[in-house]
N, C-alpha and C positions, 0 to 999 in steps of 0.2 A: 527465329530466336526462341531458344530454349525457358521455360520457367521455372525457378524450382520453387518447391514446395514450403512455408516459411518452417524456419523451427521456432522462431520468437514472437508471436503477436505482441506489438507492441500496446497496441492500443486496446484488446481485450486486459491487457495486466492492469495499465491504466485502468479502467471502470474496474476491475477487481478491489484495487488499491482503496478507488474513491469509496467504493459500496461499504469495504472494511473502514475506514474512516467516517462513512457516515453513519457506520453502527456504533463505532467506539466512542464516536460523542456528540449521540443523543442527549439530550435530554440538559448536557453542562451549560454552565454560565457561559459567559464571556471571558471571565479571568479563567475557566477550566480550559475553554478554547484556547485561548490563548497559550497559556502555559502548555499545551498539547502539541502545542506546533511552534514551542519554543522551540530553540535548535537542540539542545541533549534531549529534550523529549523525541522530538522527530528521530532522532538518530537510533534511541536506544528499541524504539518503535519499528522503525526500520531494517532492525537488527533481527529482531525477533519473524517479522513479516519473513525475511530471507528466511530463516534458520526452518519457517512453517513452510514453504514453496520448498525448500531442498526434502523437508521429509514426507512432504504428498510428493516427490517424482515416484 
């Protein structure tokens, strides 16, 4: 049985994501927290995250 080679680590993006969100909020409240991982927060976050991973390929 043949294995190929991956092209998508999942689980290094994973710990990328978490390291980038535990530097982004350092230091907040709980209501900063919170609101950070409200859902348009998350999204817009998320958005940006992709737009940074397309322009470091």
């Amino acid at each position: 049985m043949k294995t190929e080679t991956k092209k998508f680590d999942a689980v290094a993006e994973s710990r990328k994501w978490k390291e980038q969100v535990a530097a982004e909020t350092e230091g907040f409240t709980l209501e900063q927290t919170l609101a950070y991982f409200d859902r348009a927060a998350t999204r817009a976050a998320f958005q940006a995250a992709l737009e940074r991973a397309e322009q470091a390929k």
